[in-house]
N, C-alpha and C positions, 0 to 999 in steps of 0.2 A: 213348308210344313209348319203349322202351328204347334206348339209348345205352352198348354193350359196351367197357369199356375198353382190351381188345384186341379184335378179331373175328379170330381165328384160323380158324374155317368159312367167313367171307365170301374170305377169302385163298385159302384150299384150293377151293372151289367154282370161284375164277377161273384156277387153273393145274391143276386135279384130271387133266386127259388128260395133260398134260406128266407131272405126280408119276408116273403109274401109266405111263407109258413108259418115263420113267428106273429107277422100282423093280424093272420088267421086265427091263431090262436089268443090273441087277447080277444079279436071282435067276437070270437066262442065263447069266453067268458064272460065276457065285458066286465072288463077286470081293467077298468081306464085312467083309476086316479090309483096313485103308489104302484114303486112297482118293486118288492122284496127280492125278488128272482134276484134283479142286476145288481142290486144292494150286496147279495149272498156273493156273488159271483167276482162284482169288483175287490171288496173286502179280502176275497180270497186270493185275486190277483195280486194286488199292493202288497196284503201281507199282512193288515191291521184286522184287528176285532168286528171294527164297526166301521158302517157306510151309511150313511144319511142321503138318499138321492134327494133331488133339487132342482127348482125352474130353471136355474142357468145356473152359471159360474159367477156373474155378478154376486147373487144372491146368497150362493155359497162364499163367499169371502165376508157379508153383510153379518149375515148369520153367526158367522163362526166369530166374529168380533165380539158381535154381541152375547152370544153365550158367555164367552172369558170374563163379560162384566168390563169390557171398556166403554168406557162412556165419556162426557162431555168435562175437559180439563186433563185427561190424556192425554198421552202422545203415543205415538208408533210409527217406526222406523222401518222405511222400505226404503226400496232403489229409483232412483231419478230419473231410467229411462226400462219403463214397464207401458201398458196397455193401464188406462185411467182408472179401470175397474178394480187395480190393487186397491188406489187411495182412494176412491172409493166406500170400500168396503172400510176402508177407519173413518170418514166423513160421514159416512150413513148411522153414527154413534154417535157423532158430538164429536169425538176427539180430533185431532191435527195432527198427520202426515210431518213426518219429517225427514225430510228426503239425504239421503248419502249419494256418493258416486258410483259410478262402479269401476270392476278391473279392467285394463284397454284390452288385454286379451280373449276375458271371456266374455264380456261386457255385464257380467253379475256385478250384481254387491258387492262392494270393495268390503273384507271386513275389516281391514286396517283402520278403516274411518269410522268403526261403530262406537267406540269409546267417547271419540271427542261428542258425539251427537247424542248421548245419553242424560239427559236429566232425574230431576227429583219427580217429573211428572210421566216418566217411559214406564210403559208398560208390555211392549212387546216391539217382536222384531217378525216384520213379513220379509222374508228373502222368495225372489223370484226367479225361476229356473227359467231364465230367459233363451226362447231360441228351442228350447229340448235340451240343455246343457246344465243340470246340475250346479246350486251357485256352493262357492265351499264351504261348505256344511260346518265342518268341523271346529273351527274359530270362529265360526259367527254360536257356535252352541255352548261353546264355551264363553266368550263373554255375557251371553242369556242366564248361563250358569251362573255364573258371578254376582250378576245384579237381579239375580230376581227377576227375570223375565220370561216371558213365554214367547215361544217360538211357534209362529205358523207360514206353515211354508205355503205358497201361491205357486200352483204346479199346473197351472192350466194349461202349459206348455210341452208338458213333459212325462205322459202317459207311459211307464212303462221303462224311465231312468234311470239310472245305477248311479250310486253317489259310495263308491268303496264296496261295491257288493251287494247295496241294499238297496232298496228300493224306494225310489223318491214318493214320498206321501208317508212314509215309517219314521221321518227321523223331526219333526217335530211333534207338540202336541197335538196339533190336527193340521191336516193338508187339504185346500180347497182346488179342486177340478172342475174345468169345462169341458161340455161334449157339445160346442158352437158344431156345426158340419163340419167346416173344415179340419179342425182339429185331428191328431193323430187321429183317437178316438173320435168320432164325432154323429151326432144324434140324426135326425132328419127335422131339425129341428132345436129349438133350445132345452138345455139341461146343464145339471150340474150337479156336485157330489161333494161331501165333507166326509174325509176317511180319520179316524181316533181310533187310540185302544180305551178311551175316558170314556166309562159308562154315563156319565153325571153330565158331562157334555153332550154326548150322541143324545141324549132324552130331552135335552133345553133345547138343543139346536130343531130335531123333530118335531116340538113342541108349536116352538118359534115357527113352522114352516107350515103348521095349522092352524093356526087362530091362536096359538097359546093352548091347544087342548089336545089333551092325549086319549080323553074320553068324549063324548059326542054331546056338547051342548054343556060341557063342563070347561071352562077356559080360565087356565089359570093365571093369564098374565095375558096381557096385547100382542098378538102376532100379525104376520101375515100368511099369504097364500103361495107357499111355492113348494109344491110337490112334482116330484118326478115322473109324468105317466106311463102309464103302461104299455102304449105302441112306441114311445123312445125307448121306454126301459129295454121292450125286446128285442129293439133296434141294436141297442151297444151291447145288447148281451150274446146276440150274433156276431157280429162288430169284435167284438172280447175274441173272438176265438181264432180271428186274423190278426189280431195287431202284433201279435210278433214276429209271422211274415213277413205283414208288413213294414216293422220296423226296420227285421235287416235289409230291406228292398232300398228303405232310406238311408242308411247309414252304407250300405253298397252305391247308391246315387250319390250320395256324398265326398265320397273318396275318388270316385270317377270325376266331379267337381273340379275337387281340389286337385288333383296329379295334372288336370288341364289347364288349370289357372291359377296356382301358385308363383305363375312366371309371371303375370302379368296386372295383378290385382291381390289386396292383403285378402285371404281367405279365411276362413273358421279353422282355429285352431282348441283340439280336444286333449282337457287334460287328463292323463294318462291313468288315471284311479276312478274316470267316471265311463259312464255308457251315455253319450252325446246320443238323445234320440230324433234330431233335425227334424222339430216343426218345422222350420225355417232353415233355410242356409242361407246364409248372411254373408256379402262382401265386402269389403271398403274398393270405392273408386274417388279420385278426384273432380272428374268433370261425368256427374252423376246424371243431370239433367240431359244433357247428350245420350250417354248409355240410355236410358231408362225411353228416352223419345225412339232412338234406333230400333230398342227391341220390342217397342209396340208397333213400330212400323212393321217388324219383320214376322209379328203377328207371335210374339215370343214373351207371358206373363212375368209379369216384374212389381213390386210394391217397395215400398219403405217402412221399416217397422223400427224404429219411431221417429218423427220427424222433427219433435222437439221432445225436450226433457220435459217429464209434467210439473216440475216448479215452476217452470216458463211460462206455463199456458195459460190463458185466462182465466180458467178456473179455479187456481192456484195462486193466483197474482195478488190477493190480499195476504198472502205468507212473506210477500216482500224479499222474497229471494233473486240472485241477480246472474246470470250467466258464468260469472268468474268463480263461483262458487262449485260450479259442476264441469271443470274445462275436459274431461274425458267425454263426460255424457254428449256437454254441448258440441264437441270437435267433430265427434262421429258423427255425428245427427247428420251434416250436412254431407256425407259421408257413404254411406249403409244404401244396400240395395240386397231387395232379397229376391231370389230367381227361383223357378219354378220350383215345386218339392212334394214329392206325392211317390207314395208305392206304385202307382204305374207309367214312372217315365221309363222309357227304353234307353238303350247308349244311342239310342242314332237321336235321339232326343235330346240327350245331354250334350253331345256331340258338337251339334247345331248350336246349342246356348254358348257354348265354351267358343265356340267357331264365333258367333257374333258378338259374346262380349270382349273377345280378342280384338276383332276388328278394333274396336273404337277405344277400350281399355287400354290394352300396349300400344297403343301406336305414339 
C-alpha cells in the first residue's frame, strides 16, 4: 500500500461537484482578477477586519514589510529554521534578517533569545507558526511591546490555530498566509493573503499589489502585480468550508501518530494552551537517511522540513553567521523527518507508517 504524503486527488475527488460550480461561476462572470468573496469569507474565519488576497504567500510577507515602512538599514527578527520565503520577505526591502533559535520542543522562536538580538536598528519581529504549531505568542508580544516593535506573524503554516483561544492571524499587526496546494488551505494553484484590523495598512498593502493604484491609471507610488484571482479565490472559498473537518482529521492523524511512536522516535509534542493544526508532523530520528530510503522503498512519502537553518545557506552566508550560533536549529536539522499528513489518511495508513518507521527507527 502506498502512503502519499499529500493526497491532493483524494481532496479534489471529495469536493470535485462543489470546485466545478464555483469555477462555473467565475467563468459566468468573468470575474478573474480579485477575488472580494474569499477576502469577506477569510476575514471572517480568522476573526480580523481585513483581508488583502495575494499572488502567493511569498508576496504576502514582501508586502506586508513593506507597507510597515521597513526598508534598507533595518532589521527584523525571525527564526532560523523557517521556509526562506520568511527572510525573504525582510530582504525584498533592503533590510537584514536576523536570525534567533528556536525552542527544542516546539521548534518555534525561542523567545528567551529576542532581547539579546535587539538593536537600535530592529524594527520588527516575524515569529513563525512552524509546523501548524503556534510559536508563544505571548513573550515574544511583550518584548515588541517594550521596544517599539511590530509584530507580524508568518502563519502560512497554520490556517485555522489557536494560540490561548484565538486565532493565529489576530494576534499581531498583520498575519501573512499561503494557499501553495498543499497547504492546509490550499489554492489549485499559487496565492496568498495578508489579514489586519489596520485600515491604513490593508489600503498600502492593496495598493502595492496594483501598481501603486487604487484608481485605474492613477498610481501612487511603484508597485507590483499580485492579486488574488478569481478561480483560486473560489477555490479556498469552497476549501474554507472543509478546513475544520479537515483539521480535526489531522489533529486525529496526529494522535494516532504519536500513541504509535512515542516509543520509538522523539515525536511532536503540543503545548497545552494552543490548537497544533499539523501542516506537518514532524519526528526526530537518528539514522534519518536510512528511515527516509526505507520508506520510499516501501512507496511511503516522507520529506525533511528543514534541512539546514537559513543563516547556513548560501543565501545568507554574507551575514557571516556560524553554526554554533544556532545549536538547536542546527542539531535538529540533521534530525527531522516529516511523514505523511493530509485529512485523508485512514488508520490502516497510519498504521503502515508507524509499522515501517518502527522497523528501522526502534530497532
Amino acid at each position: 500500500m502506498k502512503v502519499q504524503f499529500v493526497d491532493l486527488k483524494a481532496q479534489y475527488a471529495s469536493i470535485k461537484d462543489e470546485i466545478a460550480e464555483a469555477i462555473d461561476g467565475v467563468l459566468g462572470s468573468c470575474a478573474f482578477i480579485n477575488s472580494r468573496s474569499f477576502e469577506a469569507d477569510f476575514a471572517g474565519f480568522i476573526g480580523t477586519q481585513y483581508c488583502v488576497g495575494l499572488g502567493n504567500g511569498t508576496d504576502a510577507l514582501c508586502l506586508a514589510m513593506q507597507a510597515a515602512g521597513i526598508g534598507r538599514g533595518d532589521e527584523v527578527i525571525t527564526a532560523a529554521n523557517t521556509f526562506i520565503a520568511t527572510a525573504e520577505g525582510i530582504t525584498y526591502t533592503g533590510a537584514t534578517p536576523v536570525f534567533v533559535d528556536c525552542d527544542p520542543v516546539s521548534y518555534n522562536l525561542n523567545p528567551e533569545l529576542l532581547e539579546a538580538a535587539i538593536t537600535s536598528r530592529t524594527k520588527a519581529i516575524i515569529p513563525v507558526h512552524l509546523y501548524g504549531q503556534p510559536a508563544d505568542m505571548d513573550p515574544i508580544l511583550a518584548v515588541a511591546e517594550k521596544h517599539g516593535l511590530m509584530v507580524i506573524e508568518d502563519a502560512a503554516q497554520a490556517h485555522g490555530a489557536l494560540y490561548k483561544g484565538r486565532r493565529i492571524g489576530t494576534l499581531g499587526r498583520m498575519a501573512c498566509f499561503s494557499f501553495y496546494p498543499g497547504k492546509n488551505l490550499g489554492a489549485y494553484g499559487d496565492a496568498g493573503a495578508v489579514t489586519t484590523d489596520d485600515a491604513e495598512l490593508t489600503t498600502t498593502i492593496r495598493k502595492l499589489s496594483d501598481h501603486g493604484s487604487d484608481v485605474k491609471y492613477r498610481h501612487d507610488f511603484p508597485g507590483m502585480n499580485s492579486r488574488l484571482d478569481g478561480i483560486q479565490g473560489a477555490v479556498l472559498s469552497v476549501k474554507l468550508k472543509h478546513l475544520e473537518d479537515w483539521t480535526e482529521k489531522r489533529i486525529a492523524a496526529a494522535a494516532r501518530y504519536t500513541a504509535g511512536l512515542k516509543d520509538v522516535c522523539v515525536v511532536p509534542e503540543t503545548a497545552s494552551d494552543v490548537r497544533h493544526v499539523f501542516h506537518l508532523y514532524v519526528i526526530q530520528v537518528e539514522n534519518r537517511d536510512e528511515l527516509m530510503n526505507h520508506l520510499n522503498e516501501q512507496g511511503i512519502g516522507c520529506g525533511i522540513h528543514y534541512p539546514v537553518p537559513l543563516p547556513l545557506t548560501p543565501a545568507y552566508a554574507e551575514l557571516g553567521y556560524e553554526a554554533e550560533q544556532f545549536p538547536v536549529a542546527n542539531r535538529i536539522a540533521g534530525k527531522i523527518v516529516s511523514l505523511p499528513m493530509h485529512g485523508d489518511l485512514t488508520d490502516t495508513m497510519i498504521d503502515r507508517v508507524v509499522d515501517q518507521v518502527g522497523a528501522v527507527a526502534g530497532g
